[in-house]
Each structure stands twice: as structure tokens, then as C-alpha cells.
C-alpha positions in Angstrom: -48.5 -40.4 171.6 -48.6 -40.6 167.7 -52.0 -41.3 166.4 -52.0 -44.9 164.3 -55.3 -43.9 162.5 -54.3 -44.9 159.3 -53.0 -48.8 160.5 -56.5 -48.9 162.3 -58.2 -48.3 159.3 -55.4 -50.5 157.0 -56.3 -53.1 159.6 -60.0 -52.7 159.4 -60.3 -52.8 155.9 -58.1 -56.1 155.1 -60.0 -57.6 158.4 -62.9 -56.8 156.3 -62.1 -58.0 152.7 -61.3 -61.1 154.5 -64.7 -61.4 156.1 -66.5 -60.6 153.2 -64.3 -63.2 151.0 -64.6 -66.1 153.0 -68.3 -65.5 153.5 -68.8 -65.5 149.7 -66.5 -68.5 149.2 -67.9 -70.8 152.4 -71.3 -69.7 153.6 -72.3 -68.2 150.4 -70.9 -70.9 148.2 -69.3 -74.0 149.9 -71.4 -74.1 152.9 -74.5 -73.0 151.9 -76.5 -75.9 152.3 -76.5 -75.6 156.0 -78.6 -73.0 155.5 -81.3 -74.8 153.5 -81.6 -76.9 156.6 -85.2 -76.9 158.3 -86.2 -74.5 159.8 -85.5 -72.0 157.0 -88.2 -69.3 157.7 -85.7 -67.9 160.0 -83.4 -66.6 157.4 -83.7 -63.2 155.6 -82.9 -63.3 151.9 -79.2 -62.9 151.6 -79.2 -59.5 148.9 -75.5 -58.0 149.6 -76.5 -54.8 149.7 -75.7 -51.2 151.9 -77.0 -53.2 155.5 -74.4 -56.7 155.0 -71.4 -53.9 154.0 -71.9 -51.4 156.7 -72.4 -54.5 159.4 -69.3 -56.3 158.5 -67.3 -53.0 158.4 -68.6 -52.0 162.2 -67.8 -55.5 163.2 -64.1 -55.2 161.5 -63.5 -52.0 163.1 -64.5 -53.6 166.4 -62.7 -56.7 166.3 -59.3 -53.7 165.3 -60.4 -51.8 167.7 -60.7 -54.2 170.7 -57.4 -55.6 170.0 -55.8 -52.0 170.4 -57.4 -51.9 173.7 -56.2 -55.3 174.8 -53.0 -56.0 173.0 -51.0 -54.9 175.9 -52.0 -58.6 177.4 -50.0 -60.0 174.6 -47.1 -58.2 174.9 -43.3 -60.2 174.7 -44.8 -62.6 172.3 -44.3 -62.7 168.6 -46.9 -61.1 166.0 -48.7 -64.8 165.0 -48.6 -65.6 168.3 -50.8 -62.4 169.4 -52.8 -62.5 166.7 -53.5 -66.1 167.7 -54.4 -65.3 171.1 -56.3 -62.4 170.5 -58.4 -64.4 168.2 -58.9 -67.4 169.9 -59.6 -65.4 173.1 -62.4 -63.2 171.0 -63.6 -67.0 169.7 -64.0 -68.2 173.4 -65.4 -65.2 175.1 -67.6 -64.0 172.0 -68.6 -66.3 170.1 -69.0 -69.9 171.9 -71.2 -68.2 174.3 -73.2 -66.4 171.7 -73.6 -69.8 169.8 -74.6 -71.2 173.2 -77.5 -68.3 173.3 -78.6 -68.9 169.8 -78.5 -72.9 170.5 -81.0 -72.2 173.4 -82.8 -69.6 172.5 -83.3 -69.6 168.7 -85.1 -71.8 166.4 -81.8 -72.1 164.5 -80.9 -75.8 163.4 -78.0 -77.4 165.6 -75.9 -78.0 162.2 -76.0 -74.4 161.6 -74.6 -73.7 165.0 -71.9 -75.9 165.3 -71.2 -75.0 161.6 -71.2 -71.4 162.8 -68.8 -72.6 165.6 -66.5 -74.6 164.0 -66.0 -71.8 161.2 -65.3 -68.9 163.1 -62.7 -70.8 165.5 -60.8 -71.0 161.7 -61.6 -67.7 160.6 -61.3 -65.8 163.8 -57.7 -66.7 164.9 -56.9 -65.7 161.0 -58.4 -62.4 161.3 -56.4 -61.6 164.4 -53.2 -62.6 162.6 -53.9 -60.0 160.6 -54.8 -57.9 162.8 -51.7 -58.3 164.5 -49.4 -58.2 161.8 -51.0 -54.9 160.3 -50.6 -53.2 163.7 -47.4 -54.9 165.2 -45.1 -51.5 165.1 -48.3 -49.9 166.4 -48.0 -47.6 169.7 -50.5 -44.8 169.3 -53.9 -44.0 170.0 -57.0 -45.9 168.9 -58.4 -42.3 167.7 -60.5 -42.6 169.9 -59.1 -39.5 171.9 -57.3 -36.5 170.9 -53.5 -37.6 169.9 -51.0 -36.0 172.4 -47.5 -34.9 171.5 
């Protein structure tokens, strides 16, 4: 089994540039209001520094990573349509019931939340597009073992 190391890390880094554009653009630009609703003493001051780079690049890696493990379930279809799945199925077993937890739990305003929500059912469903696309010839290894011959 060839090892795909390279498409992981192809993947991971456009997965990331995405992220970290459409984060500028809506929550850091076109959104950000949400975040000036009350309560705002729950927010650390957004400085885009070594901490926001290094999280969104482990959560990239993940989101390529997960789909190597799982892609199997989407075999037969076509490349959108996997990507489409794969994100909408991350979306509904990730992040509504995180979003239910941080309704419930966390003095976070409800318009953040279903902001939050309604964003990343967008945004997530993109990113496994690309995901999909990047890796679509892909057969190997995740790297995460030793590559066979």
C-alpha cells in the first residue's frame, strides 16, 4: 500500500487556508457583530497568533484525516457527492451536538449558536468537497502506520 502523505497534507493545507479565509471574511469581518452580543466577557481577544494557526491546522488535519478513515462508507458515489456526505455527516454528528452542549451549558448568547450552526452546515460540506476532490485517486495509508509494499 503506497503511502498518500503528500495528498494528506495537500488536503490539509487547502482545508486550512479555507478555514482561515472564511473566518477572516465572515466571523472576523461580516459576522462579527454576533460577537459583540451580551454576554461578551466570555470571549478572549481574537490576536491571530502561533495558538489560532496551530489549532486550525490540528483541526484540518483531523477533519483529512477522519475522512481517510471513513471514506470507504462513500464509496460508488461521485467526488462532490462524498465530500458532501462526509461533511454533512461531520456537521450532524460533530457539530449540532457540540452546539447543543455549548447552548446548555455555556453562557454563550443563542444568536452566536445558531450563527455558529448555520455557518458551519455551509462551510463544512465545502471543506469536505475539498477534501474529497484532493484525495479522490487516493488508496494509501493515512501515515499513520508504516507504508507496506
Amino acid at each position: 500500500m503506497k503511502c498518500d502523505c503528500l495528498k494528506n497534507l495537500s488536503a490539509t493545507v487547502a482545508v486550512f487556508v479555507f478555514k482561515m479565509i472564511t473566518g477572516a471574511t465572515l466571523c472576523g469581518g461580516i459576522f462579527r457583530w454576533v460577537y459583540s452580543l451580551a454576554p461578551v466577557n466570555v470571549w478572549r481577544p481574537m490576536m491571530p497568533g502561533k495558538r489560532l494557526f496551530v489549532g486550525m491546522f490540528l483541526a484540518s488535519l483531523l477533519f483529512v484525516l477522519v475522512y481517510k478513515l471513513v471514506s470507504k462508507a462513500f464509496e460508488g458515489m461521485g467526488t462532490v457527492k462524498k465530500g458532501l456526505l462526509y461533511g454533512l455527516s461531520i456537521w450532524a454528528a460533530g457539530i449540532v451536538p457540540g452546539m447543543i452542549a455549548t447552548y446548555t451549558f455555556m453562557t454563550v448568547n443563542p444568536t452566536v449558536v445558531i450563527y455558529w450552526t448555520v455557518l458551519s452546515l455551509v462551510l463544512t460540506p465545502i471543506q469536505g468537497i475539498i477534501v474529497a476532490f484532493i484525495l479522490r485517486d487516493s488508496t494509501g495509508s493515512c501515515c499513520l502506520k508504516k507504508a507496506t509494499k
